[in-house]
C-alpha positions as CSV (number, residue, x, y, z in Angstrom):
1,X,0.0,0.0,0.0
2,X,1.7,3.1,-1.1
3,X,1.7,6.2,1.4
4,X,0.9,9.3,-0.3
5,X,1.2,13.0,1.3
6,X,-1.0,15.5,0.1
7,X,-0.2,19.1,0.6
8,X,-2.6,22.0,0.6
9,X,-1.6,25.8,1.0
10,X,-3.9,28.3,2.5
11,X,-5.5,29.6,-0.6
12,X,-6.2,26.4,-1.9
13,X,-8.5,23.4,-1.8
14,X,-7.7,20.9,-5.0
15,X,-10.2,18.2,-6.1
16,X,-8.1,17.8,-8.9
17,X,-5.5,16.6,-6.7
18,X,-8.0,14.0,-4.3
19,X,-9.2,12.9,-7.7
20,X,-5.8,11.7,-8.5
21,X,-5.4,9.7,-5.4
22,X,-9.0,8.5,-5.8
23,X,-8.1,6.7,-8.9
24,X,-4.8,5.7,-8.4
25,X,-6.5,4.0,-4.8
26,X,-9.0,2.4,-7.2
27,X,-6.1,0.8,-9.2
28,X,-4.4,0.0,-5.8
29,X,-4.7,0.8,-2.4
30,X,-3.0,3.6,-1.1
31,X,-3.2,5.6,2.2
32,X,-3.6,9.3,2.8
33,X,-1.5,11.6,4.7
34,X,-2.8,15.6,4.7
35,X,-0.8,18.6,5.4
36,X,-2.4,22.3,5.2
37,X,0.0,25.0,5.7
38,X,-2.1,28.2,7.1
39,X,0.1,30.7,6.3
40,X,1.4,29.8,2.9
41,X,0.7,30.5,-0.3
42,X,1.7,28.4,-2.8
43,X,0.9,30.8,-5.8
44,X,3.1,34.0,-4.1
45,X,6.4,31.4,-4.7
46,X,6.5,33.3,-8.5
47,X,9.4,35.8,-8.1
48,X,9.8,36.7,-12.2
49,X,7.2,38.8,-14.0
50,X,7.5,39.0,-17.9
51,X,8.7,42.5,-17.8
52,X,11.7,41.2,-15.1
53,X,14.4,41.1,-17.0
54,X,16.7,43.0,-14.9
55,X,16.1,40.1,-11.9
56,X,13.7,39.1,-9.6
57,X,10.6,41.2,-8.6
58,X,7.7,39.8,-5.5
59,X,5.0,39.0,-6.9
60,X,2.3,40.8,-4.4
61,X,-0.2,38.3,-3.6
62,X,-4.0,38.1,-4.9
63,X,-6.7,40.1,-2.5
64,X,-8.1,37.0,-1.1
65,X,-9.1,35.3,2.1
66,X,-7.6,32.2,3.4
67,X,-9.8,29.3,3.9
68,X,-10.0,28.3,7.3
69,X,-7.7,25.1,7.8
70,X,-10.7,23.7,9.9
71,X,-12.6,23.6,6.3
72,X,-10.1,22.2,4.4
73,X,-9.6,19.4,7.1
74,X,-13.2,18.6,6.9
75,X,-13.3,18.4,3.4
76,X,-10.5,16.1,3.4
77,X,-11.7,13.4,5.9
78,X,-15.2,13.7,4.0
79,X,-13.9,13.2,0.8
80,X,-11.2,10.0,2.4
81,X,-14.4,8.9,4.3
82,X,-16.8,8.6,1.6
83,X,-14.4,6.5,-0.9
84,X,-13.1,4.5,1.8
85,X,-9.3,5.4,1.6
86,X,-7.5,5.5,4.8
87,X,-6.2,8.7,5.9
88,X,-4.7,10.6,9.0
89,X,-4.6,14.6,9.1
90,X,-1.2,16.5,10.6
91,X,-1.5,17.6,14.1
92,X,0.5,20.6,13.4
93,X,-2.1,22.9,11.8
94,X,-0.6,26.0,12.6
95,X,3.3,25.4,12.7
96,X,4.2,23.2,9.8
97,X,6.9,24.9,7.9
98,X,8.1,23.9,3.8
99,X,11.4,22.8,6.0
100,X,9.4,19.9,7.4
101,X,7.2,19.3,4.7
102,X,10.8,18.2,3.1
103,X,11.1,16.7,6.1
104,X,8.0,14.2,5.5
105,X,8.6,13.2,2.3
106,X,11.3,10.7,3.2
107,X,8.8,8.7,4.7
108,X,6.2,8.9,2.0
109,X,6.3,7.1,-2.0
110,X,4.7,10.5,-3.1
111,X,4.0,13.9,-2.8
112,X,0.8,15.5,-4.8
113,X,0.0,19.1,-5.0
114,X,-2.4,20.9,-6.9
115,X,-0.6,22.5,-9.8
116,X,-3.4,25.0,-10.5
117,X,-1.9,27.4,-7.4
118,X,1.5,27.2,-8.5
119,X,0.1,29.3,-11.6
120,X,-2.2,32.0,-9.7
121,X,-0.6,34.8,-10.5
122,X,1.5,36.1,-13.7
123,X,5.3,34.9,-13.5
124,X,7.9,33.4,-15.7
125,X,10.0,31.3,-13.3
126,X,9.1,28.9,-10.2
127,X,11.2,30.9,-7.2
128,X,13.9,29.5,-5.1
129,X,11.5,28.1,-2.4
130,X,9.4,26.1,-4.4
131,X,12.5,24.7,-6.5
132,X,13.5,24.0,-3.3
133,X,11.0,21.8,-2.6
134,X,10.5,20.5,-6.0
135,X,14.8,19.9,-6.3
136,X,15.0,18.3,-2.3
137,X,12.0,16.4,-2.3
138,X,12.9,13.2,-0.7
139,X,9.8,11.4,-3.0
140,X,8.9,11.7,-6.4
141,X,6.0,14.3,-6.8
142,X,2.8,14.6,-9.2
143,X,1.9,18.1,-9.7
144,X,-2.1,17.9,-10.8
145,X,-4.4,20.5,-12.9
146,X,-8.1,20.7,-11.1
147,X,-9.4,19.0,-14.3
148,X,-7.8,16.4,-16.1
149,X,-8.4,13.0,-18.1
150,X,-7.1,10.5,-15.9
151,X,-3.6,9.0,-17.7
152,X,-4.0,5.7,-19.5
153,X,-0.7,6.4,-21.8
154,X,2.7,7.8,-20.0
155,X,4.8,10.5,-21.9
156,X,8.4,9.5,-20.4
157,X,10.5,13.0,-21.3
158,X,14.5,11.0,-22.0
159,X,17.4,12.9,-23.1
160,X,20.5,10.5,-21.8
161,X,20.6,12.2,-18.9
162,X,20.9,10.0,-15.5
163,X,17.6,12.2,-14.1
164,X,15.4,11.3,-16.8
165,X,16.5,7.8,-17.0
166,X,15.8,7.8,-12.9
167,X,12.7,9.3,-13.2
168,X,11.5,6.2,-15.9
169,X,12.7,4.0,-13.7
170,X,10.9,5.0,-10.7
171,X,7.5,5.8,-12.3
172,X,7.8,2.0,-13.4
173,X,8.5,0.7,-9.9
174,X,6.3,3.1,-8.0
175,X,3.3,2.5,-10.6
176,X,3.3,-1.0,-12.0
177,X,-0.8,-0.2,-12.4
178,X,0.7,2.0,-15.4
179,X,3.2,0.4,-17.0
180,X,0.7,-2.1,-19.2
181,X,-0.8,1.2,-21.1
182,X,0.5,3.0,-23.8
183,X,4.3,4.6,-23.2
184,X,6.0,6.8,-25.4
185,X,9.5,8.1,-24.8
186,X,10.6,11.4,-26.3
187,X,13.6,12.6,-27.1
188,X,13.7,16.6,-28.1
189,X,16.1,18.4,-29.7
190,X,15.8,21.3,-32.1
191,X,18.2,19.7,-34.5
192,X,16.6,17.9,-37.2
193,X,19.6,15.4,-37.6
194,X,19.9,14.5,-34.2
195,X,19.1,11.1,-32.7
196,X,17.5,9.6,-29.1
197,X,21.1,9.5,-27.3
198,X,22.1,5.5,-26.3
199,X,18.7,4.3,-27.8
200,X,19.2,1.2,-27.5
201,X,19.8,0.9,-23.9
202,X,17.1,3.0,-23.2
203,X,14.6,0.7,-25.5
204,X,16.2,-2.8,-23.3
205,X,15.4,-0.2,-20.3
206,X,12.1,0.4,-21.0
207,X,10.5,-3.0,-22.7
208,X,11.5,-4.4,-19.5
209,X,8.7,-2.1,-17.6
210,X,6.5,-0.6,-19.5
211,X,3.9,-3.4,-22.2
212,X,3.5,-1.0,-24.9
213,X,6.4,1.6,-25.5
214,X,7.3,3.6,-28.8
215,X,10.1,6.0,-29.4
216,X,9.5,9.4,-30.8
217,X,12.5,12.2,-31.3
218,X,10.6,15.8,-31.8
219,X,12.2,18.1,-33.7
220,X,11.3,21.4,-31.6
221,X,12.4,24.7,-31.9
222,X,10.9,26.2,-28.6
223,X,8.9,25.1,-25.6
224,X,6.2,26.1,-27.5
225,X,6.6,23.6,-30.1
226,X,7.5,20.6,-27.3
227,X,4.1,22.0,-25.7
228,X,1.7,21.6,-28.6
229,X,2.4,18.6,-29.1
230,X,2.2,17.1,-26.1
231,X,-1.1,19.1,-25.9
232,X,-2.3,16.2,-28.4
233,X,-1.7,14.0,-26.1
234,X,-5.0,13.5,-24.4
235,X,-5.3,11.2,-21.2
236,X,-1.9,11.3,-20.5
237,X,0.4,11.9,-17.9
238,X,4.0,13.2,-18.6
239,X,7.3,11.8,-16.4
240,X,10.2,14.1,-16.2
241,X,13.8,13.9,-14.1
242,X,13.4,17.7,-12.9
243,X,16.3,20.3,-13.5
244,X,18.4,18.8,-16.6
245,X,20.5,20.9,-18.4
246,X,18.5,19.8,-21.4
247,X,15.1,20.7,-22.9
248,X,13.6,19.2,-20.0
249,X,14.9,22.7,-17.7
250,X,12.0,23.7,-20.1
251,X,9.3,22.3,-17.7
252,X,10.0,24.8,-15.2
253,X,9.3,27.7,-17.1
254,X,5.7,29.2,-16.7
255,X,5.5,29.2,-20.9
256,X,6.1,25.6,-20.9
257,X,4.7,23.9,-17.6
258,X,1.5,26.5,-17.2
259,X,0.7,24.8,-21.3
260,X,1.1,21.7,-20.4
261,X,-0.2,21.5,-17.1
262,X,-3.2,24.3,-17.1
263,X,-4.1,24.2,-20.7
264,X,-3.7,20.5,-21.5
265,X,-4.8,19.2,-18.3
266,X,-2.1,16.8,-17.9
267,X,-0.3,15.6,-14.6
268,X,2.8,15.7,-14.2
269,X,5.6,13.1,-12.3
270,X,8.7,14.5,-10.9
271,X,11.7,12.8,-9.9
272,X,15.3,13.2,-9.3
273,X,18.1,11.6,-7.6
């Protein structure tokens, strides 16, 4: 039974991201663990504005109250209650910091957030904090858009690098429930000559975890490009080793991850060594 850690802000209630765990405990059971931070704001971690070239600029947050963590809580156990999926709620309601959500995840398989708050408010870069959670996460994490297909075929983003292969690797050990759908692994590069890098290895990799894989190299010019495409993608969840030095850096830039994610309704799975 895998233990998954849900984390809610104090802006923020997701259904997208119960949803997720609702299905993923109706392919297998999984238990629950909530954490609702009171006095942060997942969508005030933006620190670049399109106009910011000159460097980093707060983002003031949106005019809005907080709902009560008492709320949230409720809604939680309601939800975990009425589909059966055992749960427990953090104690520390009014003290947890990011430092100790960080903290937690060494002791869960999985971290979900709702991805819709990381997007609140205009911005072209995540900030150091939430990198910092993203990069030091000690368990791979799904980022989820309030509405989405849920995945039957997995997008698994490769470039040769050790991250991406680790990330494949660990989707396939942490989900076996996905592994008999439909798996593509792609390959980007904006060069129209250019090949997947050790291809072979990376096709005996994946045929020995995942039923049904193809192997696609994009030819893209721009995140754009990488982002239409996988836009086409419907019911599909994309797998990515987070902060390459590659094309897939690409999926922490608001032009890139708010398509994908917002746009596309698509989940996303993050993992790094």
């Amino acid at each position: 039974m895998k233990k998954i850690m849900v984390a809610f802000d104090s802006m923020h209630f997701s259904e997208g991201a119960l949803q997720f765990v609702l299905g993923l405990h109706q392919l297998a059971p999984v238990t629950v663990s909530g954490v609702f931070l009171p006095h942060i704001d997942f969508s005030d971690f933006w620190s670049y504005t399109a106009s910011s070239a000159a460097g980093p600029v707060l983002v003031p947050p949106i005019n809005q109250p907080a709902i009560p963590v008492e709320s949230k809580v409720s809604r939680f156990e309601a939800f975990c209650l009425a589909h059966h999926i055992p749960h427990k709620v953090s104690k520390h309601l009014y003290d947890y910091t990011l430092a100790e959500i960080k903290q937690e995840t060494r002791y869960c398989d999985l971290l979900v957030i709702g991805s819709e708050a990381f997007y609140s408010n205009t911005g072209e870069l995540i900030n150091e904090q939430l990198q910092d959670i993203l990069r030091h996460a000690e368990c791979p994490v799904i980022l989820v858009p309030e509405n989405f297909e849920f995945p039957g075929t997995n997008i698994l983003m490769y470039d040769g690098s050790a991250s991406s292969v680790f990330a494949i690797k660990q989707f396939s050990y942490l989900f076996p429930e996905f592994t008999g759908g439909k798996t593509l692994i792609v390959y980007v590069d904006k060069d129209p000559e250019a090949e997947m890098p050790d291809k072979q290895q990376i096709r005996d990799l994946a045929c020995r975890h995942y039923d049904q894989c193809g192997y696609f190299t994009l030819k893209a010019d721009n995140s754009n490009e990488l982002a239409g495409w996988i836009g086409e993608q419907k019911g599909s969840i994309m797998v990515s080793g987070a902060f390459g030095r590659s094309s897939l850096s690409q999926l922490f830039k608001r032009s890139f991850a708010y398509k994908v994610i917002m746009e596309h309704r698509m989940p996303v799975f993050i993992a790094h060594k």
